[in-house]
LOKEVO-251018 format. One record per residue (C-alpha): x, y, z; residue in one letter. Coordinates in Angstrom, 3 decimals. Each point is the difference from the previous one (the first is absolute). Layout:
BEGIN
px,py,pz,type
X,Y,Z,a;
...
This chain:
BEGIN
px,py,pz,type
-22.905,-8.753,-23.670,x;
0.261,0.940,3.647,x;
0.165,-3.264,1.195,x;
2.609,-1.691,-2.146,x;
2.273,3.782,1.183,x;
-0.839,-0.901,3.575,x;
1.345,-3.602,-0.792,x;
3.186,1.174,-1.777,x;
0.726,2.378,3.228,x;
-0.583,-2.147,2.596,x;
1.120,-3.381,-1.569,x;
0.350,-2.967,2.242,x;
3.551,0.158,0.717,x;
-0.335,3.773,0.754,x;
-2.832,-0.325,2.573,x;
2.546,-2.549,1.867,x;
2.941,2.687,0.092,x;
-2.076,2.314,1.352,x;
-1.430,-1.859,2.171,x;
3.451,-1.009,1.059,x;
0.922,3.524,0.823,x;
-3.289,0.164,1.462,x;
0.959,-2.298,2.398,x;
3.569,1.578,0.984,x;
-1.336,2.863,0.683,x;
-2.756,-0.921,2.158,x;
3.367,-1.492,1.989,x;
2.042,2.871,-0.381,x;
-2.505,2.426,1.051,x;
-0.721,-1.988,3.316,x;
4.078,-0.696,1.422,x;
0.885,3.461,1.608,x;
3.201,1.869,-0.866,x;
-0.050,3.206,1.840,x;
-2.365,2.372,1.810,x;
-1.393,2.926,-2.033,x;
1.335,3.421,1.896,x;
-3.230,2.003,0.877,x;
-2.571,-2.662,-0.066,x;
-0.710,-2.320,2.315,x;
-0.642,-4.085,-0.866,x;
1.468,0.788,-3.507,x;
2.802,-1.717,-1.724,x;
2.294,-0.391,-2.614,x;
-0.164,-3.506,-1.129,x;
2.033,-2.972,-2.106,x;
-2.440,1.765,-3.129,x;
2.306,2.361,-0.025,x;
2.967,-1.771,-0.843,x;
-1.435,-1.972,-2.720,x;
-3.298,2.156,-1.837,x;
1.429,2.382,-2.166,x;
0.865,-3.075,-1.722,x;
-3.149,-1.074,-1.655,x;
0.121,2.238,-2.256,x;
2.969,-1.193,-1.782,x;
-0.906,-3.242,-0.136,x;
-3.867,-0.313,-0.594,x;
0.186,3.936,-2.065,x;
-1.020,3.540,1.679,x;
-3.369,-0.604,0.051,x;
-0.731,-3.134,0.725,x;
2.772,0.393,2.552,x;
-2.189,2.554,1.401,x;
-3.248,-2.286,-0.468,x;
1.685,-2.860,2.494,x;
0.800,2.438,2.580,x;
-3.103,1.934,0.090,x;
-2.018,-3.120,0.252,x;
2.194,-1.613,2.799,x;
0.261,3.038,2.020,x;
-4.540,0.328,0.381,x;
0.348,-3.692,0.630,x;
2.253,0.562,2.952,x;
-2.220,2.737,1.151,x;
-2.739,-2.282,-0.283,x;
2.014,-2.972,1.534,x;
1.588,2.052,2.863,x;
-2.941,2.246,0.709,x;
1.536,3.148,-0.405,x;
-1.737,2.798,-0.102,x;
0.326,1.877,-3.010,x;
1.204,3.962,1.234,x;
2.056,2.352,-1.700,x;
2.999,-1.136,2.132,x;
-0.242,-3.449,-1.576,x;
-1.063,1.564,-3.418,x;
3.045,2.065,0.081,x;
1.705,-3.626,0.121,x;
-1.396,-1.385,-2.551,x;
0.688,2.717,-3.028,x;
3.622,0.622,0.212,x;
0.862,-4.400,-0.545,x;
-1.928,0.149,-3.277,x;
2.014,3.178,-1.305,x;
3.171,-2.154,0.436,x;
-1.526,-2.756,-1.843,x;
-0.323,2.032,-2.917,x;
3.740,1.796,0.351,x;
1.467,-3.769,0.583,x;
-1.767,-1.184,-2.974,x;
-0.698,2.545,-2.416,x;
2.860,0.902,-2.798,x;
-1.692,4.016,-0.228,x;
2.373,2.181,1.723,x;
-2.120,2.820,-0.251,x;
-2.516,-1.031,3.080,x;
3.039,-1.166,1.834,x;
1.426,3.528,0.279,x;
-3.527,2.297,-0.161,x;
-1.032,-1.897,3.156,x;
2.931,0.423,2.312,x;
0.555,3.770,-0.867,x;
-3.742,0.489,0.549,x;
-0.097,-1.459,3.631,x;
3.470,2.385,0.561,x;
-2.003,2.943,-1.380,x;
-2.946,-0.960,2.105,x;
2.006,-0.620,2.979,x;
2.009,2.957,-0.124,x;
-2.729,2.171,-0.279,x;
-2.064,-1.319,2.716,x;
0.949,2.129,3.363,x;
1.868,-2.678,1.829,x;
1.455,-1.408,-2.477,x;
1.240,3.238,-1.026,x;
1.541,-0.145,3.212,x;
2.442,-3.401,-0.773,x;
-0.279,0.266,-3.940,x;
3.524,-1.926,0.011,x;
-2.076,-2.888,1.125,x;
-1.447,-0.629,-3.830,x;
3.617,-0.362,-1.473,x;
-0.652,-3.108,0.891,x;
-2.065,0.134,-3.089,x;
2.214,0.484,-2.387,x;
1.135,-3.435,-0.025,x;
-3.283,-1.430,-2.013,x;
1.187,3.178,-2.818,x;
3.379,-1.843,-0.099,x;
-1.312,-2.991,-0.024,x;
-1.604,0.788,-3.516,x;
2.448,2.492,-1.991,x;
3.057,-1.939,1.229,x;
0.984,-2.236,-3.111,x;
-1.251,-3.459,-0.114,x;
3.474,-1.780,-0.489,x;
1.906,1.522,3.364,x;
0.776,-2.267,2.271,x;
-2.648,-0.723,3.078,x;
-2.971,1.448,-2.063,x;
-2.489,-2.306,1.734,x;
1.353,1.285,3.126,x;
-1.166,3.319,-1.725,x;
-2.651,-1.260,-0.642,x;
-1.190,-1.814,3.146,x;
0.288,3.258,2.216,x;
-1.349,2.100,-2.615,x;
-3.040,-1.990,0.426,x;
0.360,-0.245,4.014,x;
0.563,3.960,0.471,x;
-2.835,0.699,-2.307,x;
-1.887,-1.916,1.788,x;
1.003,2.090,2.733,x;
-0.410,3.484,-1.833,x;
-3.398,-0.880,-0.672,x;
-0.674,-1.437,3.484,x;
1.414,3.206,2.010,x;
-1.521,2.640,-1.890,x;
-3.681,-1.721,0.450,x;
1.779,-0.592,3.529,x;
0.616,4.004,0.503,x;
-3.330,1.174,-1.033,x;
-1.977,-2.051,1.884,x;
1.639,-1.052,3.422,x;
1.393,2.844,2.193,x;
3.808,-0.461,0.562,x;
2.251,2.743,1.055,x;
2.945,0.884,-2.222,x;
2.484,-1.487,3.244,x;
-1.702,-3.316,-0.510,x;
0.767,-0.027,-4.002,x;
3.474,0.645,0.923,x;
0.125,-2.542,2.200,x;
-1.217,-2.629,-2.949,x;
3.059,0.551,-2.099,x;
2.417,-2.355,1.397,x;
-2.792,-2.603,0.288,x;
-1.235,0.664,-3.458,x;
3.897,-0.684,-1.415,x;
-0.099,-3.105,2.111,x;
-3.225,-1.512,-0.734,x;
0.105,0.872,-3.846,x;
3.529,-1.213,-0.376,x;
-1.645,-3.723,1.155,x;
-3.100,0.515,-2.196,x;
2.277,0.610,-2.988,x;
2.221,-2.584,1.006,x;
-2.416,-2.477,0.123,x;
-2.216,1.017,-2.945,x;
3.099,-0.755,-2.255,x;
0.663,-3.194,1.984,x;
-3.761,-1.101,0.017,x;
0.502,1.223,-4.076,x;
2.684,-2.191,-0.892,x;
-1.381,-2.911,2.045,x;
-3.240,0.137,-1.272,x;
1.594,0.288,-3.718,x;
1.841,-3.097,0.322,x;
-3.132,-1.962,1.411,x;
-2.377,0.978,-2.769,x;
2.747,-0.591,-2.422,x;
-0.267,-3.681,1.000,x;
-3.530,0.124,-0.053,x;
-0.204,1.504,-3.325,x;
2.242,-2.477,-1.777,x;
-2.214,-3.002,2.036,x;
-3.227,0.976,-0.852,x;
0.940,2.038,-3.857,x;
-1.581,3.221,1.608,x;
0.100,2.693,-2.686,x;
1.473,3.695,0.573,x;
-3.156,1.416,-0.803,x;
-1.187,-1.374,3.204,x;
3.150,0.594,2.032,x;
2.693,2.271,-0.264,x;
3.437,-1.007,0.886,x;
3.685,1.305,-0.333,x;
2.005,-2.780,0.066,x;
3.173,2.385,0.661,x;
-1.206,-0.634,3.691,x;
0.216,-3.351,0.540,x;
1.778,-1.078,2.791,x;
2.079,-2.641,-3.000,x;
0.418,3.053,-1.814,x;
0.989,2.672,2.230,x;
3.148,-2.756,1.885,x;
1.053,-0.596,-3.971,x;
-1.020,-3.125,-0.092,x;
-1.582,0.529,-3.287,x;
-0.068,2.334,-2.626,x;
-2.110,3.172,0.516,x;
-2.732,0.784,-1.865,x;
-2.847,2.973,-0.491,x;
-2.872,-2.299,0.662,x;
Protein backbone atom coordinates (compact mmCIF):
# COMPACT_ATOMS: atom_id res chain seq x y z
CA UNK A 1 0.00 0.00 0.00
CA UNK A 2 0.94 3.65 -0.12
CA UNK A 3 1.32 4.03 3.32
CA UNK A 4 3.47 1.12 4.39
CA UNK A 5 5.94 2.69 0.88
CA UNK A 6 5.78 6.06 2.59
CA UNK A 7 6.94 4.24 5.87
CA UNK A 8 9.74 2.22 4.21
CA UNK A 9 11.07 5.72 2.58
CA UNK A 10 10.97 7.82 5.27
CA UNK A 11 11.77 5.36 8.17
CA UNK A 12 12.52 6.77 11.55
CA UNK A 13 16.14 6.84 11.42
CA UNK A 14 15.97 8.47 7.92
CA UNK A 15 13.67 11.38 8.92
CA UNK A 16 16.51 12.13 11.72
CA UNK A 17 19.42 12.28 9.01
CA UNK A 18 17.65 14.48 7.13
CA UNK A 19 16.64 16.40 9.48
CA UNK A 20 20.22 16.55 10.57
CA UNK A 21 21.30 17.96 7.28
CA UNK A 22 18.34 20.00 7.57
CA UNK A 23 19.72 21.60 10.30
CA UNK A 24 23.42 22.25 8.85
CA UNK A 25 22.25 23.79 6.26
CA UNK A 26 19.94 26.15 7.74
CA UNK A 27 23.61 27.10 9.51
CA UNK A 28 25.56 27.01 6.55
CA UNK A 29 23.30 29.02 4.51
CA UNK A 30 23.21 31.88 7.21
CA UNK A 31 27.48 32.34 8.05
CA UNK A 32 28.66 34.49 5.00
CA UNK A 33 31.65 33.50 2.86
CA UNK A 34 31.96 35.99 0.15
CA UNK A 35 29.98 38.69 -1.67
CA UNK A 36 28.25 37.66 -4.92
CA UNK A 37 29.93 40.00 -7.88
CA UNK A 38 26.93 41.88 -9.51
CA UNK A 39 24.38 41.69 -6.84
CA UNK A 40 24.10 43.51 -4.03
CA UNK A 41 23.30 41.88 -0.22
CA UNK A 42 24.08 38.43 -1.82
CA UNK A 43 26.51 35.88 -0.64
CA UNK A 44 28.27 32.87 -0.93
CA UNK A 45 27.88 31.03 2.24
CA UNK A 46 29.48 27.98 4.59
CA UNK A 47 26.50 25.83 2.27
CA UNK A 48 28.77 25.91 -0.12
CA UNK A 49 31.52 24.16 1.31
CA UNK A 50 29.59 21.38 2.68
CA UNK A 51 26.02 20.71 0.30
CA UNK A 52 27.03 18.91 -2.56
CA UNK A 53 27.54 16.41 0.02
CA UNK A 54 24.13 15.16 0.82
CA UNK A 55 23.84 13.49 -1.86
CA UNK A 56 26.42 10.97 -1.21
CA UNK A 57 25.49 10.27 1.95
CA UNK A 58 21.58 10.34 2.27
CA UNK A 59 21.39 9.22 -2.03
CA UNK A 60 20.72 11.81 -5.06
CA UNK A 61 17.41 12.34 -4.33
CA UNK A 62 16.82 12.46 -1.09
CA UNK A 63 20.02 14.49 -1.02
CA UNK A 64 18.14 16.80 -3.11
CA UNK A 65 14.86 16.43 -0.86
CA UNK A 66 16.97 17.87 2.41
CA UNK A 67 18.24 20.74 0.58
CA UNK A 68 15.22 21.83 -1.17
CA UNK A 69 13.27 21.74 2.01
CA UNK A 70 15.95 23.65 4.12
CA UNK A 71 16.59 26.22 1.59
CA UNK A 72 12.21 27.49 1.53
CA UNK A 73 12.65 27.20 5.26
CA UNK A 74 15.42 29.74 5.28
CA UNK A 75 13.46 31.86 2.95
CA UNK A 76 10.71 31.58 5.22
CA UNK A 77 12.97 32.01 8.38
CA UNK A 78 15.07 34.92 6.95
CA UNK A 79 12.32 36.64 5.03
CA UNK A 80 13.77 36.68 1.82
CA UNK A 81 12.05 37.53 -0.87
CA UNK A 82 11.82 35.02 -3.37
CA UNK A 83 13.25 36.87 -7.01
CA UNK A 84 14.96 35.39 -9.76
CA UNK A 85 18.30 36.63 -8.29
CA UNK A 86 17.75 34.39 -5.27
CA UNK A 87 16.07 31.66 -7.51
CA UNK A 88 19.09 31.65 -9.62
CA UNK A 89 20.77 30.64 -6.13
CA UNK A 90 18.92 28.14 -5.29
CA UNK A 91 19.04 25.73 -8.64
CA UNK A 92 22.64 25.41 -9.33
CA UNK A 93 23.36 23.74 -5.20
CA UNK A 94 20.86 20.99 -6.00
CA UNK A 95 22.60 20.08 -9.46
CA UNK A 96 25.79 19.44 -7.39
CA UNK A 97 23.94 17.33 -5.05
CA UNK A 98 23.08 15.06 -7.67
CA UNK A 99 26.83 15.11 -9.48
CA UNK A 100 28.37 14.55 -5.74
CA UNK A 101 26.07 11.76 -5.18
CA UNK A 102 24.94 10.15 -8.16
CA UNK A 103 27.23 7.15 -9.77
CA UNK A 104 25.54 8.15 -13.67
CA UNK A 105 28.20 9.85 -15.51
CA UNK A 106 26.08 10.64 -18.23
CA UNK A 107 24.18 13.81 -16.44
CA UNK A 108 27.51 14.75 -15.02
CA UNK A 109 28.98 15.55 -18.45
CA UNK A 110 25.49 16.56 -20.59
CA UNK A 111 25.06 19.34 -18.00
CA UNK A 112 28.37 21.11 -18.01
CA UNK A 113 28.77 21.03 -21.90
CA UNK A 114 25.20 22.35 -22.11
CA UNK A 115 25.78 25.51 -19.88
CA UNK A 116 29.30 25.95 -22.21
CA UNK A 117 27.09 25.66 -25.31
CA UNK A 118 24.58 28.00 -23.79
CA UNK A 119 27.11 30.34 -22.60
CA UNK A 120 29.07 30.52 -25.59
CA UNK A 121 26.35 31.24 -27.66
CA UNK A 122 24.82 33.92 -25.70
CA UNK A 123 26.39 37.45 -27.06
CA UNK A 124 28.56 38.25 -24.12
CA UNK A 125 29.52 35.30 -23.35
CA UNK A 126 30.56 34.82 -26.78
CA UNK A 127 32.67 37.58 -25.99
CA UNK A 128 34.91 35.62 -22.94
CA UNK A 129 33.90 31.96 -24.06
CA UNK A 130 37.36 30.90 -22.32
CA UNK A 131 35.52 31.70 -19.17
CA UNK A 132 33.38 28.16 -19.35
CA UNK A 133 36.65 26.01 -19.47
CA UNK A 134 36.17 26.28 -16.21
CA UNK A 135 33.56 23.73 -16.95
CA UNK A 136 35.29 21.15 -18.04
CA UNK A 137 36.39 20.15 -14.74
CA UNK A 138 32.78 18.50 -13.67
CA UNK A 139 33.43 16.30 -17.43
CA UNK A 140 36.73 15.17 -15.79
CA UNK A 141 35.42 14.72 -12.83
CA UNK A 142 33.19 11.82 -14.32
CA UNK A 143 35.23 10.03 -17.28
CA UNK A 144 38.46 10.21 -15.24
CA UNK A 145 38.83 6.55 -13.78
CA UNK A 146 37.57 5.89 -10.39
CA UNK A 147 40.88 4.39 -8.90
CA UNK A 148 43.39 7.60 -9.71
CA UNK A 149 44.57 9.12 -7.03
CA UNK A 150 42.54 12.39 -5.54
CA UNK A 151 39.24 11.28 -7.29
CA UNK A 152 37.11 12.88 -4.57
CA UNK A 153 39.03 15.91 -5.18
CA UNK A 154 37.58 15.22 -8.75
CA UNK A 155 34.85 14.81 -7.56
CA UNK A 156 34.26 17.63 -5.05
CA UNK A 157 34.97 20.43 -7.74
CA UNK A 158 33.16 18.65 -10.32
CA UNK A 159 30.25 19.16 -8.17
CA UNK A 160 31.35 22.88 -7.05
CA UNK A 161 32.01 24.12 -10.83
CA UNK A 162 28.80 22.59 -11.91
CA UNK A 163 27.27 24.22 -9.58
CA UNK A 164 28.78 27.12 -11.05
CA UNK A 165 28.04 26.23 -14.83
CA UNK A 166 24.58 26.01 -13.99
CA UNK A 167 24.56 29.14 -11.79
CA UNK A 168 26.34 31.53 -14.53
CA UNK A 169 24.50 30.59 -17.46
CA UNK A 170 20.96 31.31 -15.54
CA UNK A 171 23.37 34.23 -14.25
CA UNK A 172 24.08 35.50 -18.06
CA UNK A 173 20.62 35.38 -19.31
CA UNK A 174 19.03 37.09 -16.82
CA UNK A 175 21.27 39.82 -15.09
CA UNK A 176 23.06 42.31 -17.43
CA UNK A 177 26.91 42.04 -17.01
CA UNK A 178 29.33 43.26 -19.53
CA UNK A 179 31.81 40.79 -21.00
CA UNK A 180 34.85 43.11 -18.92
CA UNK A 181 33.07 42.18 -15.74
CA UNK A 182 33.07 38.21 -16.63
CA UNK A 183 36.66 38.60 -17.19
CA UNK A 184 37.18 40.11 -14.23
CA UNK A 185 35.43 36.92 -12.27
CA UNK A 186 38.04 34.47 -13.39
CA UNK A 187 40.67 34.84 -10.88
CA UNK A 188 37.97 35.04 -8.18
CA UNK A 189 36.11 32.11 -9.54
CA UNK A 190 39.67 29.88 -9.34
CA UNK A 191 39.96 31.22 -5.84
CA UNK A 192 36.64 30.77 -4.41
CA UNK A 193 36.03 27.27 -6.11
CA UNK A 194 39.42 25.99 -5.15
CA UNK A 195 38.01 26.56 -1.20
CA UNK A 196 34.55 25.14 -2.07
CA UNK A 197 36.23 22.00 -3.42
CA UNK A 198 38.59 21.97 -0.76
CA UNK A 199 36.23 21.98 1.77
CA UNK A 200 33.51 19.79 0.21
CA UNK A 201 36.13 16.90 0.33
CA UNK A 202 37.14 17.96 3.85
CA UNK A 203 33.44 18.41 5.07
CA UNK A 204 33.18 14.70 2.96
CA UNK A 205 35.64 12.86 4.79
CA UNK A 206 34.65 14.41 8.14
CA UNK A 207 31.23 13.82 7.85
CA UNK A 208 32.10 10.03 6.68
CA UNK A 209 33.96 9.31 9.70
CA UNK A 210 31.14 10.79 12.04
CA UNK A 211 28.29 8.80 10.57
CA UNK A 212 30.53 5.84 10.50
CA UNK A 213 30.45 6.02 14.32
CA UNK A 214 26.97 6.64 14.32
CA UNK A 215 26.15 3.84 12.13
CA UNK A 216 28.01 1.17 14.06
CA UNK A 217 26.21 2.85 17.52
CA UNK A 218 22.88 2.84 16.50
CA UNK A 219 23.09 -0.56 13.63
CA UNK A 220 21.85 1.99 10.91
CA UNK A 221 21.46 0.01 7.68
CA UNK A 222 23.03 1.12 4.15
CA UNK A 223 19.78 1.25 2.72
CA UNK A 224 19.21 4.22 4.81
CA UNK A 225 22.69 5.72 4.56
CA UNK A 226 25.29 5.49 2.19
CA UNK A 227 28.83 5.48 3.23
CA UNK A 228 32.39 4.78 1.75
CA UNK A 229 34.36 3.85 4.39
CA UNK A 230 37.61 4.44 2.09
CA UNK A 231 37.12 8.05 3.58
CA UNK A 232 37.42 7.77 6.95
CA UNK A 233 39.68 9.87 8.56
CA UNK A 234 41.15 6.03 10.38
CA UNK A 235 41.23 4.90 6.99
CA UNK A 236 42.63 7.46 4.84
CA UNK A 237 46.07 8.06 7.83
CA UNK A 238 46.36 3.94 7.49
CA UNK A 239 45.33 3.33 10.55
CA UNK A 240 43.16 0.60 9.37
CA UNK A 241 42.61 -1.38 6.51
CA UNK A 242 40.64 0.21 3.62
CA UNK A 243 37.62 -0.89 2.54
CA UNK A 244 34.74 -0.17 -0.35
CA UNK A 245 32.03 0.47 2.14
Amino acid sequence: SLEMDVHKIFTKKRVIFLLAFFALVLIGKNINFSAVVGADSQFFTLFQFFGPTAGAFLGPIFGIIAVVFAQLADFLIVGKEFNIINFIRFLPMLLAVYYFGTKKKAWGVIIPLLCMFLFIIHPIGNQVWFFSLYWLIPVLGKILPKKIPGKLFFRSFGATFTAHAVGSVLWIYTVPMPAEAWLGLIPIVAYERFLFGVGIAGSFVLFTTALDYVVKKWKVSDKVLFLDRRYTLMRLLGLKKADSN
